[in-house]
C-alpha positions, 0 to 999 in steps of 0.5 A: 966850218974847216976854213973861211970858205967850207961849211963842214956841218949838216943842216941839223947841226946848224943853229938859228940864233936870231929871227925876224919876230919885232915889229921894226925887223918887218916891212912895211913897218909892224907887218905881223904876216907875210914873213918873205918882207921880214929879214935878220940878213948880212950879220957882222961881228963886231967887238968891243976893244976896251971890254971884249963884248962880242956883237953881231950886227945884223940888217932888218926889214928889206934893204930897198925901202926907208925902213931898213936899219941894224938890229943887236944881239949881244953874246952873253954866254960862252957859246955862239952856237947856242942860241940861248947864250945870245941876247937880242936887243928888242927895244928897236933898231941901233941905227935907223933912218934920219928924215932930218939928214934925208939919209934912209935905209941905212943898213948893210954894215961893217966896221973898221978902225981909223987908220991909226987905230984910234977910232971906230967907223961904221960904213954902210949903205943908205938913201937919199930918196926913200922911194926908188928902192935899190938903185937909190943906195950910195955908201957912207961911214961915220965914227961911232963910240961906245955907251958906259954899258959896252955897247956900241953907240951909233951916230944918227946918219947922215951926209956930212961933211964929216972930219977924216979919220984920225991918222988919214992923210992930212991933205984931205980935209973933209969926209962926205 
């Protein structure tokens, strides 16, 4: 790209870095056909303050049923573009519905920092109903932190009432 808004390279000399090849990046869920239900969409980059690890976080299956959550691959050699200097975590989604908290088809996410810098938020979307497709996504963040490993370590989602971010205006005493 020359700029943020101008993709200057050709289609062969772009790079497909991740696919929708587990069963869990499929709806319905372990659907090994119809790859039009399949999807590695809305990638967010996300690194690690305290290592420098670099992550993209992407959203699998389809953001209008329960299903939907976030897949990994972590950057492990020197070059984004190559595909083969990226690590796909296989083993299942890193942030995936929570039955107990009604919280669905969360998915579509981004990151930020608590307004003084101290902590990391995930905000995303979600369902409270699993069964009425797009119009049922409402928007969520929650805190995160990170495993011994470097990883990211989601929270399991859900409603709340969360504490505000560290440095928010104290007159406001819960985050929901």
């Amino acid at each position: 790209m020359s700029d943020p808004w101008t993709v200057t390279s050709n289609f062969t000399e772009r790079q497909i870095i991740s696919v929708p090849s587990n069963p869990w990046e499929r709806t319905p869920y372990g659907r090994m056909v119809n790859d039009r239900l399949a999807s590695n969409e809305a990638p967010q980059q996300l690194t690690n303050p305290n290592t420098g690890q670099q992550f993209l976080i992407y959203s699998a299956a389809r953001s209008d049923n329960r299903n939907y959550c976030l897949g990994q691959l972590e950057l492990v050699g020197q070059d984004p573009m190559n595909p083969s200097d990226w690590k796909k975590n296989n083993d299942g989604c890193v942030f995936y519905q929570n039955p107990l908290e009604k919280a669905y088809g969360v998915g579509h996410a981004s990151f930020t920092t608590s307004p003084d810098g101290n902590e990391n938020w995930i905000v995303y979307h979600g369902m409270l109903n699993p069964y009425s497709g797009w119009s049922a996504r409402d928007i969520r963040a929650q805190r995160f932190t990170w495993n011994a490993d470097g990883s990211p370590k989601f929270p399991r989602p859900g409603y709340g009432p969360y504490q505000v971010p560290s440095g928010q205006n104290s007159s406001m005493m819960m985050f929901v």
